[in-house]
Backbone as XML, in Angstrom:
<?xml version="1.0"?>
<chain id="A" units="angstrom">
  <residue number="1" name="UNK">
    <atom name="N" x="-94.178" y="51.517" z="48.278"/>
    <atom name="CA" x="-94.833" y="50.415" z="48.953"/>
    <atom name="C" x="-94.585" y="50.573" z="50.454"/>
  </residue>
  <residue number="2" name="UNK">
    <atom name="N" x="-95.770" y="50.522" z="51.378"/>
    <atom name="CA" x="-95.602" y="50.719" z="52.675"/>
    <atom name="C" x="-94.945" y="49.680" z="53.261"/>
  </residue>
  <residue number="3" name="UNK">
    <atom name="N" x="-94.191" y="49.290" z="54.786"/>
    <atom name="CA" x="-93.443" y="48.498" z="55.260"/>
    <atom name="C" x="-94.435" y="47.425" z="55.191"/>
  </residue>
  <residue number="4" name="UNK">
    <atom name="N" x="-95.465" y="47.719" z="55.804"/>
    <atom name="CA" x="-97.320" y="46.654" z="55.745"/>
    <atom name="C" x="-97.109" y="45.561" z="54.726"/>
  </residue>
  <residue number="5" name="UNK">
    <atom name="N" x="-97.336" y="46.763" z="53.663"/>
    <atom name="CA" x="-97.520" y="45.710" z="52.318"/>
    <atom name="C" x="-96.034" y="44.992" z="51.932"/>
  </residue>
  <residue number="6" name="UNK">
    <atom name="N" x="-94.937" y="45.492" z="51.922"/>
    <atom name="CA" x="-93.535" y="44.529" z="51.751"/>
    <atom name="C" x="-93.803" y="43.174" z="52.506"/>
  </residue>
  <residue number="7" name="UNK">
    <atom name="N" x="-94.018" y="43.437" z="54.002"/>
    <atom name="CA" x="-94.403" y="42.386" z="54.937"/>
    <atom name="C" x="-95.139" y="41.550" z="54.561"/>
  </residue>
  <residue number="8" name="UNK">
    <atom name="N" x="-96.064" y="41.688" z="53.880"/>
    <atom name="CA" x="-97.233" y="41.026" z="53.762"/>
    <atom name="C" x="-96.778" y="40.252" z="52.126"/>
  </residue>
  <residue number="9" name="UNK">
    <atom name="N" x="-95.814" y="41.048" z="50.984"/>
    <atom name="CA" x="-95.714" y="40.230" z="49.970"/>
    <atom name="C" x="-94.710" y="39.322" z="50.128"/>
  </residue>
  <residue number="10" name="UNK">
    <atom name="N" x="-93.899" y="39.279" z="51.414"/>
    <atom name="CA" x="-92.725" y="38.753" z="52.093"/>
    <atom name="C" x="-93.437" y="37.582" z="52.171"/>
  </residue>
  <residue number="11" name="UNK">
    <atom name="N" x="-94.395" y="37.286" z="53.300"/>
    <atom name="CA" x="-95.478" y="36.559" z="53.535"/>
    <atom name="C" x="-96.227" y="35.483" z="52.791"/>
  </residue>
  <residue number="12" name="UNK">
    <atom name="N" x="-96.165" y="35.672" z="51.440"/>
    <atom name="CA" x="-96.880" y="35.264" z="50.511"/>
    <atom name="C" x="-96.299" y="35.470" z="49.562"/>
  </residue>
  <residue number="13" name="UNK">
    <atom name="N" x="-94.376" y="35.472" z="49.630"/>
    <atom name="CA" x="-93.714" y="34.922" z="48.209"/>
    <atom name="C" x="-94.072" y="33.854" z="47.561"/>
  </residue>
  <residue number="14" name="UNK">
    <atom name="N" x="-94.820" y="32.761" z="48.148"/>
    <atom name="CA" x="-95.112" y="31.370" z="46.979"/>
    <atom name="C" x="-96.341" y="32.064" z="46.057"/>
  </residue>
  <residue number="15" name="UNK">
    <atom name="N" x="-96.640" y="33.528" z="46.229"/>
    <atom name="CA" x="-97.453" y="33.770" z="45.223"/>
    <atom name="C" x="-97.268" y="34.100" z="44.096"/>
  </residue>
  <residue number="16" name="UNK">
    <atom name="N" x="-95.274" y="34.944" z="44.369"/>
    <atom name="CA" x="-94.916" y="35.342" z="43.385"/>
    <atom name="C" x="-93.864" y="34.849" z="43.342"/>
  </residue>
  <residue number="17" name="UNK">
    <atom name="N" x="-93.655" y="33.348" z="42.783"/>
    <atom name="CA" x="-92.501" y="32.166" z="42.802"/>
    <atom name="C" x="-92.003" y="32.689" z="41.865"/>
  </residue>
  <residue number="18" name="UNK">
    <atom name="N" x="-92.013" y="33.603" z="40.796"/>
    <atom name="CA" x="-91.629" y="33.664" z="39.496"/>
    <atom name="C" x="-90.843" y="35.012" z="39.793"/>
  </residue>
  <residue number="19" name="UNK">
    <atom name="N" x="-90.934" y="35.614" z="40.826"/>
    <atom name="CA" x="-90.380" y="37.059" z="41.267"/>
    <atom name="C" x="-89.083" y="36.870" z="41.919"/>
  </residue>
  <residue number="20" name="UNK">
    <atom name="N" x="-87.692" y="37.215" z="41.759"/>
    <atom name="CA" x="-86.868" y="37.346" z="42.507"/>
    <atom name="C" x="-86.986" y="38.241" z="43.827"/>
  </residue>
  <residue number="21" name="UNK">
    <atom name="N" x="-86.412" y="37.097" z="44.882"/>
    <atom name="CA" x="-86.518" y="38.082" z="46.361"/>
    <atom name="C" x="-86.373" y="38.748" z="45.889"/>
  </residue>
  <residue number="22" name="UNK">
    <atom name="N" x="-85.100" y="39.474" z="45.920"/>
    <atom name="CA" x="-84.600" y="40.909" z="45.921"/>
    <atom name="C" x="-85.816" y="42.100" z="44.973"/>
  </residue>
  <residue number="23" name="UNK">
    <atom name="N" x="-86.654" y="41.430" z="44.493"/>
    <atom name="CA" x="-87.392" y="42.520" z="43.660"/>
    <atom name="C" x="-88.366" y="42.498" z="43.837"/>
  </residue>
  <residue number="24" name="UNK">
    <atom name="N" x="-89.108" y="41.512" z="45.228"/>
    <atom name="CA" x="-90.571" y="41.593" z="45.986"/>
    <atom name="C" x="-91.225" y="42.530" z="45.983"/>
  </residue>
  <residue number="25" name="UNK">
    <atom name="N" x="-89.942" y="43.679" z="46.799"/>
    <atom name="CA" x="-90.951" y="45.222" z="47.266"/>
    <atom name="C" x="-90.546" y="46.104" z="46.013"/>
  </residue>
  <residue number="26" name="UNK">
    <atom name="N" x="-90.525" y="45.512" z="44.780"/>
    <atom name="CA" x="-90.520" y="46.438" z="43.941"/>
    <atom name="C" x="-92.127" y="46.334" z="42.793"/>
  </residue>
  <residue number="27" name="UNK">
    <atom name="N" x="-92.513" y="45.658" z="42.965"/>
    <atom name="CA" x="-94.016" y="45.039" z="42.272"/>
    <atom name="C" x="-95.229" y="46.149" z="42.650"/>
  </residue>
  <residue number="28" name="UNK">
    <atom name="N" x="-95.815" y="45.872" z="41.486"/>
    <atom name="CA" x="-96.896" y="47.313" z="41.482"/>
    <atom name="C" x="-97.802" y="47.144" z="42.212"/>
  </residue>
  <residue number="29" name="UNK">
    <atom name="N" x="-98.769" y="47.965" z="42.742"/>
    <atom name="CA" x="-100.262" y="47.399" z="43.402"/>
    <atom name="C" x="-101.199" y="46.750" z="42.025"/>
  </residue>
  <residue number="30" name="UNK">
    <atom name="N" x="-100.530" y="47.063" z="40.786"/>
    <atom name="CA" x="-101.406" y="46.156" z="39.793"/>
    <atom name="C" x="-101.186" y="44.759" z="39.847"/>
  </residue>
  <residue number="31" name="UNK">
    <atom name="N" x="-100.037" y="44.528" z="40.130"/>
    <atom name="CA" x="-99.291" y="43.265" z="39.773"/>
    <atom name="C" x="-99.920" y="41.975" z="41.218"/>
  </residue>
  <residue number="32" name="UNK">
    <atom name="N" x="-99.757" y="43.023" z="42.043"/>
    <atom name="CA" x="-100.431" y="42.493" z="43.481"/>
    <atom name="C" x="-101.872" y="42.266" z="43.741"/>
  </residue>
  <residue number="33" name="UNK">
    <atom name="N" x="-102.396" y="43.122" z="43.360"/>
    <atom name="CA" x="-103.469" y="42.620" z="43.342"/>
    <atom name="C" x="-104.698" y="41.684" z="42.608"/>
  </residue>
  <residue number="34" name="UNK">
    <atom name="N" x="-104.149" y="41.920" z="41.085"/>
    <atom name="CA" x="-104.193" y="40.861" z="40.038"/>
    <atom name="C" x="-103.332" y="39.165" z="40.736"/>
  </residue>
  <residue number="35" name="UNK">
    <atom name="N" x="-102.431" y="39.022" z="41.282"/>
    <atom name="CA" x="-101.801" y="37.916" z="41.585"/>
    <atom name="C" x="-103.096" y="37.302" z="42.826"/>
  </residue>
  <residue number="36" name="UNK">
    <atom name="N" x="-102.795" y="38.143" z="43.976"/>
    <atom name="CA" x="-103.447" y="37.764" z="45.000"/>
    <atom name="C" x="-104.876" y="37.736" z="44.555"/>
  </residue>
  <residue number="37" name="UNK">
    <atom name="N" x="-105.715" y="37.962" z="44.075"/>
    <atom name="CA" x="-107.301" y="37.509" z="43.655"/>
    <atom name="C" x="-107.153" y="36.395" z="42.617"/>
  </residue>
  <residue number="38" name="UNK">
    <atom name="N" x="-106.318" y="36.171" z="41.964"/>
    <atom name="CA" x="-106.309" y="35.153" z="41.239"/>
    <atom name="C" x="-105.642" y="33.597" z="41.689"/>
  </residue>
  <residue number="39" name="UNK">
    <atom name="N" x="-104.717" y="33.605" z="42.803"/>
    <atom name="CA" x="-104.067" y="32.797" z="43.636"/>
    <atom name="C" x="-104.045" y="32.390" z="44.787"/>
  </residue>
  <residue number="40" name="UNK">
    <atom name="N" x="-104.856" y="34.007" z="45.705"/>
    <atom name="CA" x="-104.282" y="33.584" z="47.147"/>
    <atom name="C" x="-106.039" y="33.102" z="47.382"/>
  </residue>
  <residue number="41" name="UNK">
    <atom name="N" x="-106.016" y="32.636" z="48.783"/>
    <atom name="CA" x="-106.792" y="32.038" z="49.330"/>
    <atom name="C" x="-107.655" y="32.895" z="50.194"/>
  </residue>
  <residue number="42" name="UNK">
    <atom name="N" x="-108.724" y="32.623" z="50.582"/>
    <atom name="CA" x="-109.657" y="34.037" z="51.240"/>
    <atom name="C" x="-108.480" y="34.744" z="52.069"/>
  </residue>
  <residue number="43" name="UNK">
    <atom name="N" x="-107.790" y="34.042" z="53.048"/>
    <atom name="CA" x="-107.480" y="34.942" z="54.227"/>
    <atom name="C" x="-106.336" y="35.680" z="53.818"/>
  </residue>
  <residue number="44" name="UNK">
    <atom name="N" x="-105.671" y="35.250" z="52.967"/>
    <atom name="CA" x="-104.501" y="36.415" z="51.711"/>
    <atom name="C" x="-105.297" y="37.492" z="51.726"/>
  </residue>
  <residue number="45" name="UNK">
    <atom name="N" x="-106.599" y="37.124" z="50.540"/>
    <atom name="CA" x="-107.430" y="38.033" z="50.181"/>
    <atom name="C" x="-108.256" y="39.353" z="51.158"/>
  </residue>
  <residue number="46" name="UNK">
    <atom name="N" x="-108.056" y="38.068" z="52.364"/>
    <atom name="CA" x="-108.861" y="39.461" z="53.523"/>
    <atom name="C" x="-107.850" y="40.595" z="53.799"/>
  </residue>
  <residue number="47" name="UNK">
    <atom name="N" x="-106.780" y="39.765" z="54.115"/>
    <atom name="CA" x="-105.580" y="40.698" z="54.580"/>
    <atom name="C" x="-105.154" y="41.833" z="53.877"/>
  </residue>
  <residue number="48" name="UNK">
    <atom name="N" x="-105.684" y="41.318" z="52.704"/>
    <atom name="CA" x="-105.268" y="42.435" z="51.446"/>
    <atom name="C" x="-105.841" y="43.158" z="51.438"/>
  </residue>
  <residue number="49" name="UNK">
    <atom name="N" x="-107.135" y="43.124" z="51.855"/>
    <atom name="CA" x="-108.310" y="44.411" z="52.094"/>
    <atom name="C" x="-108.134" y="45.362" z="53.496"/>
  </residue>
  <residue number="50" name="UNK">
    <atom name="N" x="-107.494" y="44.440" z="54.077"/>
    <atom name="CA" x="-107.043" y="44.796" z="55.409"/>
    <atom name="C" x="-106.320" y="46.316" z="55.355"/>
  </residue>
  <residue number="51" name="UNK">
    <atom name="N" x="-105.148" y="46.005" z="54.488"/>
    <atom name="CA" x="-103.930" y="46.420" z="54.297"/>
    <atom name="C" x="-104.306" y="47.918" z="53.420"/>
  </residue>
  <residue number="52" name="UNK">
    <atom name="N" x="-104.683" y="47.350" z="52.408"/>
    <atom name="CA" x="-104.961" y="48.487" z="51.135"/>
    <atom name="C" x="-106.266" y="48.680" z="50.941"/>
  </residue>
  <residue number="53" name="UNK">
    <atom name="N" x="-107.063" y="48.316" z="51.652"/>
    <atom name="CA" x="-108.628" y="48.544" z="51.940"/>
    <atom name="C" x="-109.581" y="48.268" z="50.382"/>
  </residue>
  <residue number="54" name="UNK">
    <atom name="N" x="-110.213" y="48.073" z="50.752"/>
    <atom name="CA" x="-111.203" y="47.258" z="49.896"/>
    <atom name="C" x="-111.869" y="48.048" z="48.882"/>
  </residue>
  <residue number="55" name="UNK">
    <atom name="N" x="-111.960" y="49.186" z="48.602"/>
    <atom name="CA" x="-111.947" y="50.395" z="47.853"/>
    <atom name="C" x="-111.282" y="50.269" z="47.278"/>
  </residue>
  <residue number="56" name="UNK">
    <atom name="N" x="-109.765" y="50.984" z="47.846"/>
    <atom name="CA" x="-108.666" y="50.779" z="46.578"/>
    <atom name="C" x="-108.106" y="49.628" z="45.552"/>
  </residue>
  <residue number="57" name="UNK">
    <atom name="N" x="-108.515" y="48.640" z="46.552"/>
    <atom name="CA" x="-108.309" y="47.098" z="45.489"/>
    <atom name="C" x="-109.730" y="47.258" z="44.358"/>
  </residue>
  <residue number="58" name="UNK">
    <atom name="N" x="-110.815" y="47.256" z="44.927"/>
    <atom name="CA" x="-111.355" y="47.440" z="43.938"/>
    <atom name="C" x="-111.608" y="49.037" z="42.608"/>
  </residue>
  <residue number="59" name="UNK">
    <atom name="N" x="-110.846" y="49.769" z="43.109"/>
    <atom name="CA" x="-110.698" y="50.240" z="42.331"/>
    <atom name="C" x="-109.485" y="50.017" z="41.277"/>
  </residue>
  <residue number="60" name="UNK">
    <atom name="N" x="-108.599" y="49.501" z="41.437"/>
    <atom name="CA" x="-107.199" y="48.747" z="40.816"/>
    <atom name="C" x="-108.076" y="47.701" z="40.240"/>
  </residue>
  <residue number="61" name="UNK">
    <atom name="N" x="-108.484" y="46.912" z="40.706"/>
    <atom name="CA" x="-109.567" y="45.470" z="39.642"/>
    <atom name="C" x="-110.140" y="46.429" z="39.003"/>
  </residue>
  <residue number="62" name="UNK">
    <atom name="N" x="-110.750" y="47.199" z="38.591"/>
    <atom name="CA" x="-111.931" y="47.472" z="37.934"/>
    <atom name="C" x="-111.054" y="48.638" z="36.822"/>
  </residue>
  <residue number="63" name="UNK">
    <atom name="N" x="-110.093" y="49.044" z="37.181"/>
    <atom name="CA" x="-109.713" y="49.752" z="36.226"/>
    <atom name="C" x="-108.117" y="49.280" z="35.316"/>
  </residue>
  <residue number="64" name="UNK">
    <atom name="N" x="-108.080" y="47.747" z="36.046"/>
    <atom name="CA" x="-107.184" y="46.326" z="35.332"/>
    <atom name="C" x="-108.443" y="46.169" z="34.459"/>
  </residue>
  <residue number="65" name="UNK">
    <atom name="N" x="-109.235" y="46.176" z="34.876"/>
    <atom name="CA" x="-109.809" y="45.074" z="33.800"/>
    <atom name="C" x="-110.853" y="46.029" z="32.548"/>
  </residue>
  <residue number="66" name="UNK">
    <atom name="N" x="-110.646" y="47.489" z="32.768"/>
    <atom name="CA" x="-111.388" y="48.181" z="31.956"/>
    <atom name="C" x="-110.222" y="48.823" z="31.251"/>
  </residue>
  <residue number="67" name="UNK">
    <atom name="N" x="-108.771" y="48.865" z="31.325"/>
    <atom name="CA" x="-107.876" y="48.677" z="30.174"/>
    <atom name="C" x="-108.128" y="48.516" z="28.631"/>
  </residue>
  <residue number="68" name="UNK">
    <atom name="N" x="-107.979" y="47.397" z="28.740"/>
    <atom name="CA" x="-108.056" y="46.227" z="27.248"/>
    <atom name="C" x="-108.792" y="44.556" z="27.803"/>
  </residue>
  <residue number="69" name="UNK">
    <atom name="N" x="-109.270" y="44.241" z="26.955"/>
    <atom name="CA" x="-109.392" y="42.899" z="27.199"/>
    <atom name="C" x="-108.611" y="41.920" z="27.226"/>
  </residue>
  <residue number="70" name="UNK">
    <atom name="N" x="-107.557" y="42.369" z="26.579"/>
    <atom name="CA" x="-106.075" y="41.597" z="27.289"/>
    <atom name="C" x="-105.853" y="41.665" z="28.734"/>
  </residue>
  <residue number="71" name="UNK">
    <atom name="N" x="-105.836" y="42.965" z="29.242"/>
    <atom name="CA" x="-105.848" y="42.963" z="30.674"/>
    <atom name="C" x="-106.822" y="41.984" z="31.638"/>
  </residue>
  <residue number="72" name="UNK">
    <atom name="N" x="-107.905" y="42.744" z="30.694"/>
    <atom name="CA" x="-109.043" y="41.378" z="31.850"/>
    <atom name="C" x="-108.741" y="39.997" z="31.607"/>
  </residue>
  <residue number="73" name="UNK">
    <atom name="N" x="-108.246" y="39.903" z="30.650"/>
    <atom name="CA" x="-108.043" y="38.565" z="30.840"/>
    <atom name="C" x="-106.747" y="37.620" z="31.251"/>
  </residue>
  <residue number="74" name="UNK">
    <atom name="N" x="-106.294" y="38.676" z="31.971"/>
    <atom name="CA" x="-105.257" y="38.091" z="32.951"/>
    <atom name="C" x="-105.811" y="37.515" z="34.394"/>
  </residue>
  <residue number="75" name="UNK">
    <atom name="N" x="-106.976" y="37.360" z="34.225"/>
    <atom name="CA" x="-108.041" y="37.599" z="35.561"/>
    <atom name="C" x="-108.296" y="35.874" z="34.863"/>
  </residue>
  <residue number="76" name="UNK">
    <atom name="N" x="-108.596" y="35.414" z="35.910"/>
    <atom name="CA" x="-109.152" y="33.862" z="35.791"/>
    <atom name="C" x="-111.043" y="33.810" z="35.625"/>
  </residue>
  <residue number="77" name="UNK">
    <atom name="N" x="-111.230" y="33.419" z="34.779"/>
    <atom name="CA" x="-112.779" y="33.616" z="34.956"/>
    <atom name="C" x="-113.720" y="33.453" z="36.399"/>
  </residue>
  <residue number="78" name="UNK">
    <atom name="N" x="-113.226" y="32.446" z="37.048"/>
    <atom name="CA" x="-114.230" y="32.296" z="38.606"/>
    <atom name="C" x="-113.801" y="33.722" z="38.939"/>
  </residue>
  <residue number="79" name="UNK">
    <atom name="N" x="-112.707" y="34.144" z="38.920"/>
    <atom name="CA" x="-112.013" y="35.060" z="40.261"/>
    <atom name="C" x="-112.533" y="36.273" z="39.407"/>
  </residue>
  <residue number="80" name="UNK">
    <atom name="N" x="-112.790" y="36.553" z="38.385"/>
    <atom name="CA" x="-113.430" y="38.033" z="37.321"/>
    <atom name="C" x="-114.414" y="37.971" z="37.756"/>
  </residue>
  <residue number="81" name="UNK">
    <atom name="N" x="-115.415" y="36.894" z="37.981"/>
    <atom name="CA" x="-116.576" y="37.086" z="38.246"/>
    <atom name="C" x="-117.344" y="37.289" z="39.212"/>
  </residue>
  <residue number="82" name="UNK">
    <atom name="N" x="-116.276" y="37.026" z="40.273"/>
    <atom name="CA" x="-116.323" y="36.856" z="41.723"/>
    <atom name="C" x="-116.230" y="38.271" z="42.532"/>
  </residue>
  <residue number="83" name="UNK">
    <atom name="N" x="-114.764" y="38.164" z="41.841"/>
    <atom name="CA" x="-114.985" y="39.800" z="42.353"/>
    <atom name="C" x="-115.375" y="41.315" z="41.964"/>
  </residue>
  <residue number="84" name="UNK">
    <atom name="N" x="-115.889" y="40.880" z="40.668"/>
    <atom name="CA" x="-116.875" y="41.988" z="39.891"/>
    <atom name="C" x="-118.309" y="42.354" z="41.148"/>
  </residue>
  <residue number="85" name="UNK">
    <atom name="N" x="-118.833" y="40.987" z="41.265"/>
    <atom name="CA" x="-120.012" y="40.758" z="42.231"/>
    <atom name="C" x="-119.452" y="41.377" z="43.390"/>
  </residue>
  <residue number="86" name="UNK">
    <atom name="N" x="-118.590" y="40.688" z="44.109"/>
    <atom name="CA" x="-118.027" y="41.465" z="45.689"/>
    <atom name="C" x="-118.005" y="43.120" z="45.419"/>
  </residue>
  <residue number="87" name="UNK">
    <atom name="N" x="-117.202" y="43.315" z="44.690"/>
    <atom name="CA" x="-117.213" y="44.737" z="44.351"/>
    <atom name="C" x="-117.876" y="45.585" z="44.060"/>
  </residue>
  <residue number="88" name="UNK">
    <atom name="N" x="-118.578" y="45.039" z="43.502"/>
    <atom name="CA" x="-120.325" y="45.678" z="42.848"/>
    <atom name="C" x="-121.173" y="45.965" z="44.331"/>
  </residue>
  <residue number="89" name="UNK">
    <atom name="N" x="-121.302" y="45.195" z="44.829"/>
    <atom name="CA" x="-121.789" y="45.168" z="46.504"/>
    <atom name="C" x="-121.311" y="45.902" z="47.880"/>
  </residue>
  <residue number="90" name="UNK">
    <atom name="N" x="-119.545" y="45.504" z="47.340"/>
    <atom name="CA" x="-119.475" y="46.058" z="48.857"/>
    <atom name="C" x="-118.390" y="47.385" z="49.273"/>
  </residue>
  <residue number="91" name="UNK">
    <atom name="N" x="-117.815" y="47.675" z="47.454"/>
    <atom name="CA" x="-117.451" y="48.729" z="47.173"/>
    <atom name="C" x="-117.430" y="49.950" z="46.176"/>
  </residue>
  <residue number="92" name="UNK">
    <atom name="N" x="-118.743" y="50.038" z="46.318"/>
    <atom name="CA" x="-119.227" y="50.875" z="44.578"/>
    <atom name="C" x="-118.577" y="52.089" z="44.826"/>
  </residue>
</chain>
């Protein structure tokens, strides 16, 4: 995990209230990016594209959710559908 992204999940521990500090910068880019599209708020969400660019998140969504359907459905329905569409558009 780059210093960027530690910073940034530092930032936005009330996302992962259930995560002990000490084990912040140990969380996957699955775990992160499944949390933050399902929780954070656009400007989380921009930052996150910012950070790990909007490609690679959508390639992490799209291959979370083409797993199992258990996986996808760790995804909240607005936010599956939401960013299937964003993604479909603005990162094929």
């Amino acid at each position: 995990m780059s210093e960027e992204l530690k910073q940034y999940v530092i930032e936005h521990k009330n996302l992962f209230w259930y995560t002990q500090d000490s084990k912040l910068d140990t969380i996957s880019d699955n775990f992160l990016v499944e949390t933050v599209l399902n929780y954070g708020d656009m400007n989380a969400v921009k930052r996150l594209f910012d950070i790990m660019g909007i490609k690679n998140v959508a390639k992490i969504f799209f291959d979370d959710i083409n797993i199992s359907e258990r996986r996808k459905n760790n995804y909240q329905e607005l936010a599956l559908n939401y960013f299937s569409l964003l993604f479909n558009r603005y990162a094929p």
